[in-house]
Residue, then its C-alpha position, 0 to 999 in steps of 0.5 A: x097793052x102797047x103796040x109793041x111789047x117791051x123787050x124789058x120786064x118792068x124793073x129793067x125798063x125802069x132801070x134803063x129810063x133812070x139811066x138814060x135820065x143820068x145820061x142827060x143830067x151830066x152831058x157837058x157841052x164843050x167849046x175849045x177856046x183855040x179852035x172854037x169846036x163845040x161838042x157834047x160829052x158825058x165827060x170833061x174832055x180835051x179837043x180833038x185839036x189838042x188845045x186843053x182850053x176848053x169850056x165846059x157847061x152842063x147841058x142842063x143849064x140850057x132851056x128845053x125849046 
């Protein structure tokens, strides 16, 4: 038994990984072409600067170092 008891019963904590597994799977970095502003987001987004210029790649595409 852990250290620490989970606050889900099993199904909901399973349920909660896969969800965080989505998560990571759509994360979208984005590079603005006007400002050069990098971020990450679960969706396509314009920049903070307005510009609609932006790049956006799958996070997954990236080697885990």
């Amino acid at each position: 038994m852990s250290e620490y008891p989970s606050q889900f019963r099993p199904e909901e904590l399973q349920q909660w990984q896969e969800s965080v597994a989505e998560a990571d799977r759509y994360n979208i970095l984005c590079h603005c072409r006007d400002c050069d502003r990098e971020w990450v987001a679960s969706t396509r987004e314009v920049c903070q600067c307005g510009s609609t210029k932006v790049e956006h790649i799958a996070c997954w595409q990236f080697p885990d170092d």
